[in-house]
N, C-alpha and C positions, 0 to 999 in steps of 0.2 A: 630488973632487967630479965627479958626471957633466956631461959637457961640453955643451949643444946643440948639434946640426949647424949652427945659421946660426951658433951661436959657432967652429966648428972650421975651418968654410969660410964668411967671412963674403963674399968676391967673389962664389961663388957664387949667393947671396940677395940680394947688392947689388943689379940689375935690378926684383928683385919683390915685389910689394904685402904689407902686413904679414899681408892674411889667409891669402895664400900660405904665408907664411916660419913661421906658427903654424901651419898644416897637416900642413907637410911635418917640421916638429918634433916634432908629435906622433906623427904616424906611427912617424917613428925611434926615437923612448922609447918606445911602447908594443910592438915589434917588439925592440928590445934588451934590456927586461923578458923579453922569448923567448929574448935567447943573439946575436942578432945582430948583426954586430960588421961595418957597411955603411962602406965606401971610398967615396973621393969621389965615384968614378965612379956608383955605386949614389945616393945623391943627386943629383948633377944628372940622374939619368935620372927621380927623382919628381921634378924642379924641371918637368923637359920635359915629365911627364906634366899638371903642373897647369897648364901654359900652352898643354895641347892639342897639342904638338910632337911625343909621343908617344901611340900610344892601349895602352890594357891590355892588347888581344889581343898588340900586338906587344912592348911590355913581359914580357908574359910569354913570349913564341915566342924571344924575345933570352935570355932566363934558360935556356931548356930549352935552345936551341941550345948555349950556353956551357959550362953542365955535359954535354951529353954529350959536350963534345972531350974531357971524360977520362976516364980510364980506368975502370970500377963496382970497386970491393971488395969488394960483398956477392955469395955465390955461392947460388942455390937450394937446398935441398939435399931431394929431389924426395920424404923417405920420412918425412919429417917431417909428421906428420898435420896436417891444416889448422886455423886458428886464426881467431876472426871480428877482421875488421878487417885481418889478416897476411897479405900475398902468402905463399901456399905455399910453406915451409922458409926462410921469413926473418922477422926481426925488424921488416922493414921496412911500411907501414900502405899498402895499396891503395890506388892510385892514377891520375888520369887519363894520365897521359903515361908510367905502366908503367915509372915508374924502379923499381930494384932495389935499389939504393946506397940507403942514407941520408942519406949526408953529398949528395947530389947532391937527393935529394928534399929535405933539411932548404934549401937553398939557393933551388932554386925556389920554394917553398912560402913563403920567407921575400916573394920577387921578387912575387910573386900575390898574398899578400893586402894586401903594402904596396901596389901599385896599386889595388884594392877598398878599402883603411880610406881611401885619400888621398881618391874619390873619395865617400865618405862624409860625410869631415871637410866638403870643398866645397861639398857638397849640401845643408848644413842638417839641422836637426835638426824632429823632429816634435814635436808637443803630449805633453807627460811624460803626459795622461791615456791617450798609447796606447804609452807603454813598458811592457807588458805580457809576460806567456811567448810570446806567439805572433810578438809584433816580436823578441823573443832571439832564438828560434831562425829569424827573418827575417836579423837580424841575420849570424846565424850563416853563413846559407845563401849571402849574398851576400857574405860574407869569403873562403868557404872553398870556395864550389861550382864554381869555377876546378879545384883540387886533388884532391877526394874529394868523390865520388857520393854519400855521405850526409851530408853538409853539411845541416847543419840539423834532423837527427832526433836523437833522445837516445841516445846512449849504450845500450847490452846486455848490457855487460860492466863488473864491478866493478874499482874502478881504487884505486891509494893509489900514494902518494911518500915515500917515506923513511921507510917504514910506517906514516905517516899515512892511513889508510882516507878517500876521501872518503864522501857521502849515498850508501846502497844506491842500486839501483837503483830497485827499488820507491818510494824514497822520493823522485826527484826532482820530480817534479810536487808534493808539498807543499811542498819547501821555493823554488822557482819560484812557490807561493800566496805564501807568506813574501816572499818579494823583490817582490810587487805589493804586499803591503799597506804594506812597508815604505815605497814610494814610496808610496802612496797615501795616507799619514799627514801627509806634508812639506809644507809650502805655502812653495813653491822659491822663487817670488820672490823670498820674503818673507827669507828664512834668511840668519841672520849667517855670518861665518865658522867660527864654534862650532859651531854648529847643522848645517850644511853637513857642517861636516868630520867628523860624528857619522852623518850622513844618507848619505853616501857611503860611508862604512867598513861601516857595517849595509847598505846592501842589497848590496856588494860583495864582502862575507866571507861572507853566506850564500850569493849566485849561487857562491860559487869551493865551498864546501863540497857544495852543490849537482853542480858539476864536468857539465853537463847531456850536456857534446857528448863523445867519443873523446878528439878532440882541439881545440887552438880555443879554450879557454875562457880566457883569460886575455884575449888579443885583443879578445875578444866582448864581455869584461867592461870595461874600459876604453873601450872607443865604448861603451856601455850610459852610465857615467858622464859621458863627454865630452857626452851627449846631456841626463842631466839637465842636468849645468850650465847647457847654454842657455838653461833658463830662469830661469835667479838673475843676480844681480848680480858675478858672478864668472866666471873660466875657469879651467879644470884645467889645468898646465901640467906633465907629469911631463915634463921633458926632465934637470931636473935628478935624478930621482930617481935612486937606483944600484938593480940590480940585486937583490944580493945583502942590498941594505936593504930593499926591496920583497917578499923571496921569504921573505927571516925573518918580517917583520911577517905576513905572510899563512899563513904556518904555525904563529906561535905566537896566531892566530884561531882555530885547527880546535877545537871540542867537545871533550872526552873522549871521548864516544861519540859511533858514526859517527852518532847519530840524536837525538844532544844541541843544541842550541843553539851556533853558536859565535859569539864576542867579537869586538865592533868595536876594542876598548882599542888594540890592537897596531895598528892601520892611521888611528888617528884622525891623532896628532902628523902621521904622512907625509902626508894626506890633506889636512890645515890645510897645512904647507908648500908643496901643489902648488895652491893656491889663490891665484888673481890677481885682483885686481880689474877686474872685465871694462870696455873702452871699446871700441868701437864701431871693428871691424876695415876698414878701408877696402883695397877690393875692385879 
């Protein structure tokens, strides 16, 4: 079973208030649903960002400083026609700090938007009537505009995973209509656990089918969820979720066709599991 970080380092959390320790928990599950695999150090450096000990800019200046003591692997390779999104003869996706490497971008990038989702999680959530397309890709912009200069506009290029196709392009803006009306149907307060955990998986599997941003969307989509909950009687707690349980259930959602309808079924059960009964975080 996946572990929480207050469970793995509980000293660490010892000091701080419980709306902290569910902050900086969620951060970590919805960043390790990405692949990353944060050391302790990495933790108490979000514990320091949430008690102001640390600020973002330098949170992130500390990350870029660190990967580049070493060495890049990735080499240009100058005759390689240019690709949108791709530094010139690499695999690797344009960038504001002009890493080359992957593994050194994949590392920052993890370091940046964990500082931006923490300071999300703290901030509150707004009224579900304006979790609309325009606050996603708000959303998006301010996860991700640390990293990559088009943080926040959609995607231009057709994407798939494991030859899973996701929405054309063409088609993201309807299925972004989809994901409002889906929220726009729910009366969150109100909603059991059932309900909820039905209400999550639908607007969640069509935002990932959707797929809006390059890159980002899983991130985006998970604070998009964390935000409804605020207004029900419950919290989202994926710390415990695993990975590899998370990434099945989300692709056996995908349509048949890239412009079919896909299924909440496969994300409802996880979705009910990561559901808490919310009591009132003291700050």
């Amino acid at each position: 079973m996946t572990e929480p970080a207050s469970e793995r380092w509980p000293d660490l959390f010892a000091p701080h208030p419980t709306a902290v320790v569910h902050a900086v928990d969620q951060v970590v599950a919805a960043e390790r649903l990405e692949g990353w695999a944060p050391d302790r150090a990495d933790v108490a450096a979000l514990l320091a960002l949430a008690c102001g000990d640390l600020t973002p800019d330098d949170h992130i200046r500390n990350a870029v400083t660190r990967v580049s003591s070493r060495p890049a692997r990735s080499r240009r390779q100058w005759w390689v026609r240019p690709r949108p999104y791709l530094i010139r003869g690499t695999s690797v996706l344009r960038n504001r700090f002009d890493l080359v490497d992957a593994d050194q971008l994949r590392d920052v990038e993890f370091a940046a938007t964990a500082s931006r989702l923490l300071g999300l999680h703290l901030g509150g959530s707004p009224p579900v009537r304006c979790l609309d397309a325009d606050h996603i890709r708000d959303l998006h912009r301010q996860v991700f505009g640390d990293v990559f200069g088009w943080a926040g506009q959609h995607r231009i290029v057709e994407l798939s995973k494991n030859g899973d196709g996701f929405a054309p392009v063409a088609a993201i803006d309807r299925y972004l209509r989809e994901v409002e009306i889906a929220i726009a149907t729910v009366d969150w307060p109100r909603a059991d656990r059932g309900r909820l955990a039905y209400a999550l998986a639908a607007v969640y599997v069509t935002y990932n089918h959707a797929h809006p941003f390059r890159e980002g969307n899983g991130r985006t989509g998970t604070l998009l969820l964390h935000q409804l909950c605020a207004a029900t009687a419950f919290r989202l707690d994926l710390s415990r979720i695993g990975r590899a349980e998370w990434v099945a259930a989300s692709r056996d959602s995908a349509p048949f066709r890239r412009v079919g309808a896909p299924s909440p079924r496969p994300l409802i059960p996880v979705m009910a599991r990561a559901l808490r009964p919310d009591v009132p975080l003291p700050r």
